[in-house]
PDB file of N, CA, C and O in Angstrom:
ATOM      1  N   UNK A   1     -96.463 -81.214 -84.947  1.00  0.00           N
ATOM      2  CA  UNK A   1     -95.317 -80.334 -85.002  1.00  0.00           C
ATOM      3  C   UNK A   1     -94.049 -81.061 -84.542  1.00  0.00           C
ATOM      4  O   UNK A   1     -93.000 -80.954 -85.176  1.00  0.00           O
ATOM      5  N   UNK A   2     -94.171 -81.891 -83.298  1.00  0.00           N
ATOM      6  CA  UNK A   2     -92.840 -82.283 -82.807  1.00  0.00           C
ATOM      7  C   UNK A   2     -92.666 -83.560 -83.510  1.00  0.00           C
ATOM      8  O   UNK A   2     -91.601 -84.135 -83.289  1.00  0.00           O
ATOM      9  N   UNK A   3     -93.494 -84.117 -84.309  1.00  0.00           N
ATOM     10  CA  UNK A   3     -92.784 -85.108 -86.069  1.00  0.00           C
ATOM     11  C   UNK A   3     -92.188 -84.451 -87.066  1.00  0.00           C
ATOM     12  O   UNK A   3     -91.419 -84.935 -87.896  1.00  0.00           O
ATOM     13  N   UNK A   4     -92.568 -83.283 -86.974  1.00  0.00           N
ATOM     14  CA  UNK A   4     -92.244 -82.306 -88.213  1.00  0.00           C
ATOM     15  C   UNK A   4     -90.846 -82.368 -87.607  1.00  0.00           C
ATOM     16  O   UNK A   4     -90.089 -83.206 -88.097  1.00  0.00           O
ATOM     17  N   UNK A   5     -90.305 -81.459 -86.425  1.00  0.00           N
ATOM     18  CA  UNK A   5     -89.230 -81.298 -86.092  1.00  0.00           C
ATOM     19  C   UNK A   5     -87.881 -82.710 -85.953  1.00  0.00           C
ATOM     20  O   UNK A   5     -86.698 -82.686 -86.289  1.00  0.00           O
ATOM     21  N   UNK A   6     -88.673 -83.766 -85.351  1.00  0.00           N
ATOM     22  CA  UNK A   6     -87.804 -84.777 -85.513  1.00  0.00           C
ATOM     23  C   UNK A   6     -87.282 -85.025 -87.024  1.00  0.00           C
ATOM     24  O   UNK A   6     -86.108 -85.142 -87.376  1.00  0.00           O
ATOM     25  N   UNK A   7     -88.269 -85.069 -87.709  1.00  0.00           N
ATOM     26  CA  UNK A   7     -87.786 -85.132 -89.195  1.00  0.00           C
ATOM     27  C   UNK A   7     -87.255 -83.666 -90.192  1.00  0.00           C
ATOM     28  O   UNK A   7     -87.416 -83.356 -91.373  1.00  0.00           O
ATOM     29  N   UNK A   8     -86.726 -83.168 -89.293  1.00  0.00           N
ATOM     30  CA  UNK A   8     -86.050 -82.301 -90.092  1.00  0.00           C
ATOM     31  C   UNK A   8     -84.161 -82.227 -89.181  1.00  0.00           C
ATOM     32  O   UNK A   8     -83.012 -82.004 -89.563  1.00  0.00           O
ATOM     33  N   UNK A   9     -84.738 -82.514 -88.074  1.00  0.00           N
ATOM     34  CA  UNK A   9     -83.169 -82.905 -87.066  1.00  0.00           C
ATOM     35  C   UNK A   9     -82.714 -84.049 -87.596  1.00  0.00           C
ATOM     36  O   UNK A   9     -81.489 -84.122 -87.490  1.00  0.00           O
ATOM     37  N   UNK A  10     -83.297 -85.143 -88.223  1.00  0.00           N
ATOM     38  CA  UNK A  10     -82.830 -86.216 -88.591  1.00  0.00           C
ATOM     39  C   UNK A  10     -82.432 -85.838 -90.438  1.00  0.00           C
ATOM     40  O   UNK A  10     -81.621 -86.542 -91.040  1.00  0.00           O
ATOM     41  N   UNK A  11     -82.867 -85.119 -90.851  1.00  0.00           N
ATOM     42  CA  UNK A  11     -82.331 -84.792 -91.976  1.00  0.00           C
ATOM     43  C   UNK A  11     -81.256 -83.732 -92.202  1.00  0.00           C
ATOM     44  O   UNK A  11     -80.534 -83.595 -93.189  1.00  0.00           O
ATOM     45  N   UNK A  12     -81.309 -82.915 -90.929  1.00  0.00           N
ATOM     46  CA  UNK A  12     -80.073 -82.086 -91.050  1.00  0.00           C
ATOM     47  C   UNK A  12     -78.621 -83.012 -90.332  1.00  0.00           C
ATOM     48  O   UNK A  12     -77.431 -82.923 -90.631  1.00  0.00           O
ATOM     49  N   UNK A  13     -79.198 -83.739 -89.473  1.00  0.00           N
ATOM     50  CA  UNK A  13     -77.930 -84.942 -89.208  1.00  0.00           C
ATOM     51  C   UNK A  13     -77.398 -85.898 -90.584  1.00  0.00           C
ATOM     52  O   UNK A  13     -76.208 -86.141 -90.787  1.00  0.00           O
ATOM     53  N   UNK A  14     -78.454 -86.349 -91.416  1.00  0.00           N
ATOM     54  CA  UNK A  14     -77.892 -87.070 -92.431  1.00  0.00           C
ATOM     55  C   UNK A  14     -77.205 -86.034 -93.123  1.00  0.00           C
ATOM     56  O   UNK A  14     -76.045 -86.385 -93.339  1.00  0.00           O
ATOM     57  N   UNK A  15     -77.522 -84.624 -93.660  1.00  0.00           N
ATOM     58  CA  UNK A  15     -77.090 -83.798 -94.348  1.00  0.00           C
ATOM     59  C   UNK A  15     -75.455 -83.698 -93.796  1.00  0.00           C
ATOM     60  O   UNK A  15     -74.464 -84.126 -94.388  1.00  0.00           O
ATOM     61  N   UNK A  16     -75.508 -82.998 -92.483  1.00  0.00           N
ATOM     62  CA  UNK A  16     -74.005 -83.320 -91.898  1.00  0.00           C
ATOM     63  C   UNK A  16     -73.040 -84.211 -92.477  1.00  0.00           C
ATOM     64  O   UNK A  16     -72.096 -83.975 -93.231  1.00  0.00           O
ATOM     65  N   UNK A  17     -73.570 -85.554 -91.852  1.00  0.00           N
ATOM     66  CA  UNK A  17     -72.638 -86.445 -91.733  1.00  0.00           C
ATOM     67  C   UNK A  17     -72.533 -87.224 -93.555  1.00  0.00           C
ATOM     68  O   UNK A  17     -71.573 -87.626 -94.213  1.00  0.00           O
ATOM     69  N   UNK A  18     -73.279 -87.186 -93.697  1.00  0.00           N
ATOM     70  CA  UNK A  18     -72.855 -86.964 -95.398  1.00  0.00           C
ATOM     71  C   UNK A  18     -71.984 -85.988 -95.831  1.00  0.00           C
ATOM     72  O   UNK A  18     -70.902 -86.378 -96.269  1.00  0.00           O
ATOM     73  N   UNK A  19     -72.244 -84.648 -95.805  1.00  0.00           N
ATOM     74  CA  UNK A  19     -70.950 -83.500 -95.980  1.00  0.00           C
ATOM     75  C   UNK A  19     -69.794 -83.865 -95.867  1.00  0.00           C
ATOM     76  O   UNK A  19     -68.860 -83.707 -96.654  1.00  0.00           O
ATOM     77  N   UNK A  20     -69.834 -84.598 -94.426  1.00  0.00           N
ATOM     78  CA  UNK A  20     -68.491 -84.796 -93.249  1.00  0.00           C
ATOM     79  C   UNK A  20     -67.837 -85.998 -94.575  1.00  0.00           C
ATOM     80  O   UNK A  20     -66.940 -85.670 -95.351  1.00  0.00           O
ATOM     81  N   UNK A  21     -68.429 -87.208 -94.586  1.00  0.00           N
ATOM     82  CA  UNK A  21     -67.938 -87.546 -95.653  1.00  0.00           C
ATOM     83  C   UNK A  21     -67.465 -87.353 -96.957  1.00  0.00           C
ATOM     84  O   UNK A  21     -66.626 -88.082 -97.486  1.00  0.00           O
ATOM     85  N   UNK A  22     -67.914 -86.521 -97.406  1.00  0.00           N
ATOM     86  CA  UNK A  22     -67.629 -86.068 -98.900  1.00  0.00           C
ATOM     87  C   UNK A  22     -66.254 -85.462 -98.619  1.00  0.00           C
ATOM     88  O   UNK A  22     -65.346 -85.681 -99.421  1.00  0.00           O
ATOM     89  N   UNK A  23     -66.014 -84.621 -97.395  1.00  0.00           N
ATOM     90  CA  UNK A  23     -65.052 -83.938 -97.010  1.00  0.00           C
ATOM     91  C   UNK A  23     -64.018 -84.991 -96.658  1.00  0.00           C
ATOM     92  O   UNK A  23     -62.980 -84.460 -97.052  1.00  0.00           O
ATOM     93  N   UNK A  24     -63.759 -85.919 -96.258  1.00  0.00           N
ATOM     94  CA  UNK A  24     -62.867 -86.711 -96.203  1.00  0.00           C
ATOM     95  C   UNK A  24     -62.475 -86.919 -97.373  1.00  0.00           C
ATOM     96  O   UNK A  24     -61.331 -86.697 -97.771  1.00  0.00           O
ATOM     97  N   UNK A  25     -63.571 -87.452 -98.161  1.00  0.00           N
ATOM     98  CA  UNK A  25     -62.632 -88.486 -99.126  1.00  0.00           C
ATOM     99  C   UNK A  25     -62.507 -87.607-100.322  1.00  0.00           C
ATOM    100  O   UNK A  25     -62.435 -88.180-101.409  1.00  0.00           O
ATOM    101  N   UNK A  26     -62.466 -86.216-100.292  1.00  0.00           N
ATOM    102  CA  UNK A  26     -61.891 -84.854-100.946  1.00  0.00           C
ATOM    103  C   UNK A  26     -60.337 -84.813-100.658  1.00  0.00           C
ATOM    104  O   UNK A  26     -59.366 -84.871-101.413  1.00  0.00           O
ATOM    105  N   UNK A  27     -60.460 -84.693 -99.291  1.00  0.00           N
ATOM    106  CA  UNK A  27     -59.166 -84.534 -98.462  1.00  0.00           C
ATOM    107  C   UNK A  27     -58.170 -85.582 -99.048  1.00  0.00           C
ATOM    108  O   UNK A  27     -57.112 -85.225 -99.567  1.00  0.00           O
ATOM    109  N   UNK A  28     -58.594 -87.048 -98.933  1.00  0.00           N
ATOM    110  CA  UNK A  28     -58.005 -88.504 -99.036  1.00  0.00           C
ATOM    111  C   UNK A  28     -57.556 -88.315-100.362  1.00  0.00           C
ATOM    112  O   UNK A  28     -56.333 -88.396-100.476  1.00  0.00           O
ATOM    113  N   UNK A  29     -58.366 -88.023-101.686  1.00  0.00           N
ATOM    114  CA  UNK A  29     -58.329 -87.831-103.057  1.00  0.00           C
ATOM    115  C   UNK A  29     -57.069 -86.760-102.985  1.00  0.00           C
ATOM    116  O   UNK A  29     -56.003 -87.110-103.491  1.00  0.00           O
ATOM    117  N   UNK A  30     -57.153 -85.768-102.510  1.00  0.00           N
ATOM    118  CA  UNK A  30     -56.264 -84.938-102.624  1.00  0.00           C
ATOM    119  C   UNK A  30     -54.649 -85.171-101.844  1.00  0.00           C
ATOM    120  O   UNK A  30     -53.568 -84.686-102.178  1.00  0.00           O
ATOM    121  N   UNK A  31     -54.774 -85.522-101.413  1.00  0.00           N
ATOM    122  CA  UNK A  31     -53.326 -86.548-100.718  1.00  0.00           C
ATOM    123  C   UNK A  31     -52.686 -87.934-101.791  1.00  0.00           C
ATOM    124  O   UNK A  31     -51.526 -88.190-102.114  1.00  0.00           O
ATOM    125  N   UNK A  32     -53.901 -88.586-102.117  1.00  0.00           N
ATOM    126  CA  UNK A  32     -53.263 -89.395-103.409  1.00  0.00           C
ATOM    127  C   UNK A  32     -52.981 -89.044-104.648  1.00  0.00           C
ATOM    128  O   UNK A  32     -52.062 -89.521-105.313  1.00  0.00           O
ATOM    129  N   UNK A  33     -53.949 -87.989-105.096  1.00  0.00           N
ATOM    130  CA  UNK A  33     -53.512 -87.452-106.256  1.00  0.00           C
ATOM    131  C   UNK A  33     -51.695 -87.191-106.388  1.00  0.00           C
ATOM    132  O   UNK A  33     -51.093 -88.108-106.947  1.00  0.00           O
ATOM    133  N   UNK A  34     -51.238 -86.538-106.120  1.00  0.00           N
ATOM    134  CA  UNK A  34     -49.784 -86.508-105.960  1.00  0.00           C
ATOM    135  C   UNK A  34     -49.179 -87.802-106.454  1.00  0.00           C
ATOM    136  O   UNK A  34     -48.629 -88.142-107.501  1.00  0.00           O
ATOM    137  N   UNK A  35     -49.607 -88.647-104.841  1.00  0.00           N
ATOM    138  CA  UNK A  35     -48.767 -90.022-105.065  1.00  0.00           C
ATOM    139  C   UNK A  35     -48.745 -90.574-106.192  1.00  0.00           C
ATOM    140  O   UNK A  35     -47.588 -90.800-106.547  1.00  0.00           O
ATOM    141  N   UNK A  36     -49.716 -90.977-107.106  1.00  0.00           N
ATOM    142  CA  UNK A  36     -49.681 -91.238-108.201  1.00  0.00           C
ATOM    143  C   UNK A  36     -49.357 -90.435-109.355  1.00  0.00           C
ATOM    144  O   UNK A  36     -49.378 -90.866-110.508  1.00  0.00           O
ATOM    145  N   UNK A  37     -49.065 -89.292-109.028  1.00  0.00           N
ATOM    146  CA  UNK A  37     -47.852 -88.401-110.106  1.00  0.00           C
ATOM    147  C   UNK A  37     -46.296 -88.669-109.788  1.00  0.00           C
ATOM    148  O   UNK A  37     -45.379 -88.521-110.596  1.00  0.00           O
ATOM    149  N   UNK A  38     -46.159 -89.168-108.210  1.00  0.00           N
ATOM    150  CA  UNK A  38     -44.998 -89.612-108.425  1.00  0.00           C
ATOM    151  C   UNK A  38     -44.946 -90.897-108.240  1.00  0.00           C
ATOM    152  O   UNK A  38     -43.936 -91.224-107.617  1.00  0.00           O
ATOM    153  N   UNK A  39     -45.618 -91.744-108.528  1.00  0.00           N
ATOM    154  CA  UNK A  39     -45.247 -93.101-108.968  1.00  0.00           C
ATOM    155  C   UNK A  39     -45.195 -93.239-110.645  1.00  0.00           C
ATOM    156  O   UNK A  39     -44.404 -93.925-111.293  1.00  0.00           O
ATOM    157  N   UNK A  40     -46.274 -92.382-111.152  1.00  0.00           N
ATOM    158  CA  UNK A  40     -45.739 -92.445-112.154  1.00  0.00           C
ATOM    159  C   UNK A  40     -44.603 -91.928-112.925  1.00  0.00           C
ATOM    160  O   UNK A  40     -44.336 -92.364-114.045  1.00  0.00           O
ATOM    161  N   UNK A  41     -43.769 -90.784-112.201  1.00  0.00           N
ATOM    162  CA  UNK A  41     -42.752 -89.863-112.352  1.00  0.00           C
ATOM    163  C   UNK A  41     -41.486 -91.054-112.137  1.00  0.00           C
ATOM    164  O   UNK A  41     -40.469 -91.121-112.827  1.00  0.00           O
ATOM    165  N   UNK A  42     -41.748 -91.702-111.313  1.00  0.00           N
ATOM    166  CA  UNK A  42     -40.754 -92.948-110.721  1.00  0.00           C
ATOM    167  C   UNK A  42     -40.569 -94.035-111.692  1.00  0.00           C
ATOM    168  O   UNK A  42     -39.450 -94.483-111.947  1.00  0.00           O
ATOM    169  N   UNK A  43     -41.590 -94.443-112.208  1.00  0.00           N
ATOM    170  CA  UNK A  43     -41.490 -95.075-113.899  1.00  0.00           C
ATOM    171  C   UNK A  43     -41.094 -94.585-114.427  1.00  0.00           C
ATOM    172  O   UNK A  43     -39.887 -94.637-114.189  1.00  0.00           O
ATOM    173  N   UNK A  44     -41.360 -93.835-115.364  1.00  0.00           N
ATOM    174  CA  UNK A  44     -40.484 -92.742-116.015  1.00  0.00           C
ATOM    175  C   UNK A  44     -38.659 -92.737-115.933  1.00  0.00           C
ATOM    176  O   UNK A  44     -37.712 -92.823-116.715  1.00  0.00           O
ATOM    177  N   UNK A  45     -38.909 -92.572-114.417  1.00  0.00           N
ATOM    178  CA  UNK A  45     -37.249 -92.401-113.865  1.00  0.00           C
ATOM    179  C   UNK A  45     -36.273 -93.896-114.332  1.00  0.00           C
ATOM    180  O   UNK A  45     -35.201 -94.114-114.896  1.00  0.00           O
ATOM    181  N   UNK A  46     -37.670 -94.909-113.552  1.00  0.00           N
ATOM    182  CA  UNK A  46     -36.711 -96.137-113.502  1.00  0.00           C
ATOM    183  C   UNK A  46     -36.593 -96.457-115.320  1.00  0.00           C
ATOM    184  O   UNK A  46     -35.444 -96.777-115.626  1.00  0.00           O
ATOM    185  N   UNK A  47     -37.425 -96.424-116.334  1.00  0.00           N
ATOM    186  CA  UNK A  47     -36.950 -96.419-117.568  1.00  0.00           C
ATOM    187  C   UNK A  47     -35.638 -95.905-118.223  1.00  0.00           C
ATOM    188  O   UNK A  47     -34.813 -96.487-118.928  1.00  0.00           O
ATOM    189  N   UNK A  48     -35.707 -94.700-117.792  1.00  0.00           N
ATOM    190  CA  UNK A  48     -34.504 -93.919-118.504  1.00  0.00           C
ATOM    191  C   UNK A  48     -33.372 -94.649-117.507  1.00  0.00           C
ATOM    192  O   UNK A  48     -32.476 -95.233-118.117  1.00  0.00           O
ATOM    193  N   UNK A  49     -33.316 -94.680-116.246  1.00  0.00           N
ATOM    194  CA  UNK A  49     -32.559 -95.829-115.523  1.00  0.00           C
ATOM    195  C   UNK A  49     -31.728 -96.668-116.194  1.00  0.00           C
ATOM    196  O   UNK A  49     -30.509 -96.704-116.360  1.00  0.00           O
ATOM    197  N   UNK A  50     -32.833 -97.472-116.617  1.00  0.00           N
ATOM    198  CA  UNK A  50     -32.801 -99.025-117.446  1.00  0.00           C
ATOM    199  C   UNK A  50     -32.137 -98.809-118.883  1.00  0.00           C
ATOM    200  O   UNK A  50     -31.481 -99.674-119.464  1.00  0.00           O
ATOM    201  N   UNK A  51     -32.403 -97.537-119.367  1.00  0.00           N
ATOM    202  CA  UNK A  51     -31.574 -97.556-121.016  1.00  0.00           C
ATOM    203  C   UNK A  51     -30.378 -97.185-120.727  1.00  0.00           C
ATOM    204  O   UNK A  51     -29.370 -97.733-121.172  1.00  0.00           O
ATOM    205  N   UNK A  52     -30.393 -96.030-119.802  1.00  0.00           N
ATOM    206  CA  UNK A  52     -28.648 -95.720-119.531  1.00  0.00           C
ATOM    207  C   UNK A  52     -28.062 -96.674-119.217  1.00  0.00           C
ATOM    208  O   UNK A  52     -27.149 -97.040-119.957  1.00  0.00           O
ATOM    209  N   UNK A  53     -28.359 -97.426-118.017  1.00  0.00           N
ATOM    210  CA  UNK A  53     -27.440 -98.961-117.693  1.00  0.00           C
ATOM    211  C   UNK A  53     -27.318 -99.880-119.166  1.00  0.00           C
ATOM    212  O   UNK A  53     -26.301-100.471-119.526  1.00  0.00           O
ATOM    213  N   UNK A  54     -28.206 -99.849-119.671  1.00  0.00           N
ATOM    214  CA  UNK A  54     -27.850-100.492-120.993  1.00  0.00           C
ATOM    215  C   UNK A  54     -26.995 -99.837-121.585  1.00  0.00           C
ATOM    216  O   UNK A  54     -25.814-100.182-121.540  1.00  0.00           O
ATOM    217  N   UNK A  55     -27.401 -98.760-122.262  1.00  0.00           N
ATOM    218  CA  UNK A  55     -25.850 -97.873-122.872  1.00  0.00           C
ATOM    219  C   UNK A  55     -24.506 -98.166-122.475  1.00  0.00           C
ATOM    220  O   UNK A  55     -23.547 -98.373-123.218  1.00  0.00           O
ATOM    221  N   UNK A  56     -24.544 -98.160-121.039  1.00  0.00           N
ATOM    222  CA  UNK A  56     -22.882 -98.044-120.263  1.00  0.00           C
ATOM    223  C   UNK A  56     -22.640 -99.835-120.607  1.00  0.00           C
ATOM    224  O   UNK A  56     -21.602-100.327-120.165  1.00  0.00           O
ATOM    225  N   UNK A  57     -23.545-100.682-121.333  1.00  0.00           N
ATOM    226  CA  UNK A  57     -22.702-101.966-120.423  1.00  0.00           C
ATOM    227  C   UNK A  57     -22.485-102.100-122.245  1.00  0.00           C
ATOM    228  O   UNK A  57     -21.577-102.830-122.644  1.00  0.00           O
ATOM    229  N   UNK A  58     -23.385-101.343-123.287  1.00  0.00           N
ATOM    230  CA  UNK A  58     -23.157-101.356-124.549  1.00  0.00           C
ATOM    231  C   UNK A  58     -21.329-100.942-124.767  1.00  0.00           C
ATOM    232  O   UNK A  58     -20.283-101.426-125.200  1.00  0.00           O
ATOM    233  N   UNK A  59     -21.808 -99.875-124.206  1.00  0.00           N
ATOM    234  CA  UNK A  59     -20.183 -99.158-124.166  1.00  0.00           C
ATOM    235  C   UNK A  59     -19.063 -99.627-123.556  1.00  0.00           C
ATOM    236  O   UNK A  59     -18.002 -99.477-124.161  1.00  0.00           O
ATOM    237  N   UNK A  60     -19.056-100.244-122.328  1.00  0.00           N
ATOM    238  CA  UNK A  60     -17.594-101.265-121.841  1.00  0.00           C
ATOM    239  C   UNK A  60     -17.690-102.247-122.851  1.00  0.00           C
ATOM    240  O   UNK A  60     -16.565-102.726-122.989  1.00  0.00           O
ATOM    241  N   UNK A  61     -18.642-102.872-123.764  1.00  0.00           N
ATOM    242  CA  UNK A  61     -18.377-104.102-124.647  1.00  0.00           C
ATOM    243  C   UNK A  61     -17.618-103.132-125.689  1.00  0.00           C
ATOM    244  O   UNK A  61     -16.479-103.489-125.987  1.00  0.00           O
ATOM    245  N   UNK A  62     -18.077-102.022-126.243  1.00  0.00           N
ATOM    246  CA  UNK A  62     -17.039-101.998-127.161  1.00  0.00           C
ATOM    247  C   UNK A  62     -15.797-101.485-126.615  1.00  0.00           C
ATOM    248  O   UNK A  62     -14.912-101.492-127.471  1.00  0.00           O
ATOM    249  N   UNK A  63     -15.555-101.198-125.883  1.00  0.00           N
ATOM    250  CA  UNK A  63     -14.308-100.655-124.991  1.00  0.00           C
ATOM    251  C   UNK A  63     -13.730-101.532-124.937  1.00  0.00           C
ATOM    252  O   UNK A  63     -12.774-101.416-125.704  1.00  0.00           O
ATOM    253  N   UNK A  64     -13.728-102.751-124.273  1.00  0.00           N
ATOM    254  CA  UNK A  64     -13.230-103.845-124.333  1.00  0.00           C
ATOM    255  C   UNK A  64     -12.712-104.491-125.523  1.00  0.00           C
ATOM    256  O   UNK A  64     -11.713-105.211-125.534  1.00  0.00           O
ATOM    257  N   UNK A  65     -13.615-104.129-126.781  1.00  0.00           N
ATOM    258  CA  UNK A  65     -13.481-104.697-127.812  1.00  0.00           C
ATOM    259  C   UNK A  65     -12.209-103.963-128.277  1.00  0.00           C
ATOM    260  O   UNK A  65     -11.109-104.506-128.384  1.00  0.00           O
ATOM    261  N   UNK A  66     -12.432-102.890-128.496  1.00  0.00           N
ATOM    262  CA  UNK A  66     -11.318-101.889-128.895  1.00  0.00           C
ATOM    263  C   UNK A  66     -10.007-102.204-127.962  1.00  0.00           C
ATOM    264  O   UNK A  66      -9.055-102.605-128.630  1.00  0.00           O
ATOM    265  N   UNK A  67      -9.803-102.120-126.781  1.00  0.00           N
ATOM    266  CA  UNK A  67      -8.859-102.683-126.076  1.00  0.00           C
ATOM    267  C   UNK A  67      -8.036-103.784-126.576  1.00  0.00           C
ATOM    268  O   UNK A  67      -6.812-103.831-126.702  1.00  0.00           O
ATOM    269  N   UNK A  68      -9.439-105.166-126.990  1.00  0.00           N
ATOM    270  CA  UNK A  68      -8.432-106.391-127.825  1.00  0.00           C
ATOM    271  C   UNK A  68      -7.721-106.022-129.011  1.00  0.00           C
ATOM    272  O   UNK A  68      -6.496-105.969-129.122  1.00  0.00           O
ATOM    273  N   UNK A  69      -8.496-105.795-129.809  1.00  0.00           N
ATOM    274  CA  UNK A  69      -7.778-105.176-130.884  1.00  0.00           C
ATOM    275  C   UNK A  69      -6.521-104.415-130.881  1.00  0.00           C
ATOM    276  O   UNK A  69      -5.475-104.831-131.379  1.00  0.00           O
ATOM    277  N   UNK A  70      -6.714-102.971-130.137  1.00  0.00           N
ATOM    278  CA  UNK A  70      -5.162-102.531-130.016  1.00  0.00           C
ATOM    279  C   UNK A  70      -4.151-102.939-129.328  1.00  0.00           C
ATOM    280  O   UNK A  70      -3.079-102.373-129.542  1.00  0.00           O
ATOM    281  N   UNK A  71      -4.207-103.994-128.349  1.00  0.00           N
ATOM    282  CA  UNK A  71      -3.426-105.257-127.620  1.00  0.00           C
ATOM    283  C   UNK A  71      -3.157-106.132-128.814  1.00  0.00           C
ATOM    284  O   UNK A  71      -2.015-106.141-129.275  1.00  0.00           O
ATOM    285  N   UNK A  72      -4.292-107.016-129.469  1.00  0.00           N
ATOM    286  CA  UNK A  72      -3.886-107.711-130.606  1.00  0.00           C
ATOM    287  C   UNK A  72      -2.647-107.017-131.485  1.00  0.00           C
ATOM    288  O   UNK A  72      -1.506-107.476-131.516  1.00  0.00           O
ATOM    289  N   UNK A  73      -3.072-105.879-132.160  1.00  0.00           N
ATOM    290  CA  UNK A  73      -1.618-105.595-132.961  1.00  0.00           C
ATOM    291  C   UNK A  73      -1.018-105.567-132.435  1.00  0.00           C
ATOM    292  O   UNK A  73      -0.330-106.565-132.224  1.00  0.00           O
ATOM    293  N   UNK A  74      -0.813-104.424-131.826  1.00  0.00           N
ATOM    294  CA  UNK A  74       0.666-104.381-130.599  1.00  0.00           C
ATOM    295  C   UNK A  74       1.409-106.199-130.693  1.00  0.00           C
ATOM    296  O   UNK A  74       2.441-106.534-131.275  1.00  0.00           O
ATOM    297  N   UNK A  75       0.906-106.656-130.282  1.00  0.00           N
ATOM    298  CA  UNK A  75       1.694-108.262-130.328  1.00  0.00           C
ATOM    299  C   UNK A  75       1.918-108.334-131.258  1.00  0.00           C
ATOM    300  O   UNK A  75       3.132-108.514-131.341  1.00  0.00           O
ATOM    301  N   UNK A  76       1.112-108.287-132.928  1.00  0.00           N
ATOM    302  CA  UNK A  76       1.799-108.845-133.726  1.00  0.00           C
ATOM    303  C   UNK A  76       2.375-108.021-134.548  1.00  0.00           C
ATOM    304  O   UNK A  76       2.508-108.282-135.744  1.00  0.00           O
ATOM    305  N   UNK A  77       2.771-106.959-134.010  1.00  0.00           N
ATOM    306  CA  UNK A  77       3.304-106.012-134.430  1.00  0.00           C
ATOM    307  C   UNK A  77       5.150-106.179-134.738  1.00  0.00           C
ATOM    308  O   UNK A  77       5.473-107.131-134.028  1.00  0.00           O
ATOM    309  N   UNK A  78       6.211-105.746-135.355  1.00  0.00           N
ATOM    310  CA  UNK A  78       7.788-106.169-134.985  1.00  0.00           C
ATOM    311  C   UNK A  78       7.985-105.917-133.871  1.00  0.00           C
ATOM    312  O   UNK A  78       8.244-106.810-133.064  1.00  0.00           O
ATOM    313  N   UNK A  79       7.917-104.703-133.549  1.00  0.00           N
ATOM    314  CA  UNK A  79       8.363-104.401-132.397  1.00  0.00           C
ATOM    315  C   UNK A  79       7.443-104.299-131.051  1.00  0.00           C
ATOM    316  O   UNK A  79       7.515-103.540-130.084  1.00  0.00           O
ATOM    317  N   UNK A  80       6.599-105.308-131.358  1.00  0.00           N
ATOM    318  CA  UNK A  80       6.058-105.744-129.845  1.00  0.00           C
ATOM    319  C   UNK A  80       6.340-105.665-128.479  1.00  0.00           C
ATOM    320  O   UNK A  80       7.486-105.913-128.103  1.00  0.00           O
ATOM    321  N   UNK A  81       5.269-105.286-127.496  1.00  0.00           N
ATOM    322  CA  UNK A  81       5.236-105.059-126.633  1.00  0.00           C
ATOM    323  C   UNK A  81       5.449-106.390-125.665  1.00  0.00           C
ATOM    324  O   UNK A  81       5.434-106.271-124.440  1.00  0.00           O
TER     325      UNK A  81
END
């Protein structure tokens, strides 16, 4: 009887502390899950980032461009500036 009992205290301890684990790394899983919605949300971000800065530096080139041009006539215009 008192083998019987050791081996059932020793199996309700593994049972425990197994649980106890599963329960952590539930917990752990559930704390990262997120993070990696916003890291990937953060990609996302830094992309659209990256095209707008492109757009704006697209856009001062032609700004600029347009600038020479209506400076250009103006000079060779008669009545120049």
């Amino acid at each position: 009887m008192i083998p019987f009992a050791g081996m059932l205290t020793g199996v309700a301890m593994t049972v425990a502390a197994v649980w106890g684990i599963v329960q952590i790394v539930r917990i752990r899983t559930e704390r990262t899950a997120p993070a990696r919605e916003l890291a990937n949300d953060v990609a996302v971000l830094r992309d659209q980032v990256e095209a707008l800065h492109q757009a704006l530096v697209e856009m001062q080139d032609r700004m600029d461009f347009t600038e020479r041009l209506l400076t250009q006539g103006r000079a060779d215009s008669p009545g120049g500036a």
